[in-house]
N, C-alpha and C positions, 0 to 999 in steps of 0.2 A: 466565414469558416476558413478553419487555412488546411491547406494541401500541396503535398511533396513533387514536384516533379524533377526532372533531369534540369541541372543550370542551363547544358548547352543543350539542341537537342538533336544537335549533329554529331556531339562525341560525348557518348553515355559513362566516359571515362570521367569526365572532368569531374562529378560528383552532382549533389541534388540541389535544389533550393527552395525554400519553401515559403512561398506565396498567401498573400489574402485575398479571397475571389470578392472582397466585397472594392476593393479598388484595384483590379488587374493592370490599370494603367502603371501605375507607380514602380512597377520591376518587384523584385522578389526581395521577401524582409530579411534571410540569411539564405548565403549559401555558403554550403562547405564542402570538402572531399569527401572521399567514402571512409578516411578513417575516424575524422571526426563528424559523423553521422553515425559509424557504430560504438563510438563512445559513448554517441550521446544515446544513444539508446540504453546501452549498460549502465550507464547513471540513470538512464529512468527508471529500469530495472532493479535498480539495486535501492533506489530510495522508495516504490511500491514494496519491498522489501522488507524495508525498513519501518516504513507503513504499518505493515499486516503484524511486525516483530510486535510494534506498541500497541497497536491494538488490542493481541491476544496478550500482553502482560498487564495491559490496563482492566481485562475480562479474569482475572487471576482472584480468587478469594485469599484475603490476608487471611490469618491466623494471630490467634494475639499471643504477646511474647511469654503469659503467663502457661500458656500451653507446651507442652514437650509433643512432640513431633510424633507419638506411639496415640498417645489420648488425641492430637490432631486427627490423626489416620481413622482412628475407632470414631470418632465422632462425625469425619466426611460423607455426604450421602452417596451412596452407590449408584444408584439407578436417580431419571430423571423425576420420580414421583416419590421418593425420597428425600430429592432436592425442593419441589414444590411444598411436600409439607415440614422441612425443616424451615422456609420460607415465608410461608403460611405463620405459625407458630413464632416466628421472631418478629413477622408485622406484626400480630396480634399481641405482644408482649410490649410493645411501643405503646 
């Protein structure tokens, strides 16, 4: 498992470094300053982000292009048991 500590641990200035407890001998596998340690956290941030963005566009229902946007709306289910049996009814039509 890895985990963060201080590089030095007599000046908590220098910045962290982050280790793997399954071979403590070997010194620590990066260390950085504190600007890029909250870099690197905003890239982590920003690509969970990015993540969640594609996820909820890949949970998106197409519509097909023969539909206009008014007859789309009128035909989308409102409520979730609306959505089950418009869902229902389209496996059942397979």
């Amino acid at each position: 498992m890895l985990y963060v500590d201080f590089a030095r641990p007599d000046d908590t200035l220098a910045g962290v470094a982050i280790y793997d407890d399954s071979s403590p001998n070997f010194g620590p596998l990066v260390v950085m300053d504190w600007d890029e340690m909250h870099r690197l956290i905003l890239e982590m941030h920003s690509l969970r982000d990015q993540r969640d963005v594609h996820v909820r566009r890949a949970q998106l229902t197409l519509v097909p292009d023969i539909m206009d946007m008014a007859t789309a709306r009128d035909e989308m289910p409102t409520t979730m048991e609306e959505y089950r049996i418009m869902a229902d009814k389209e496996a059942n039509d397979e």
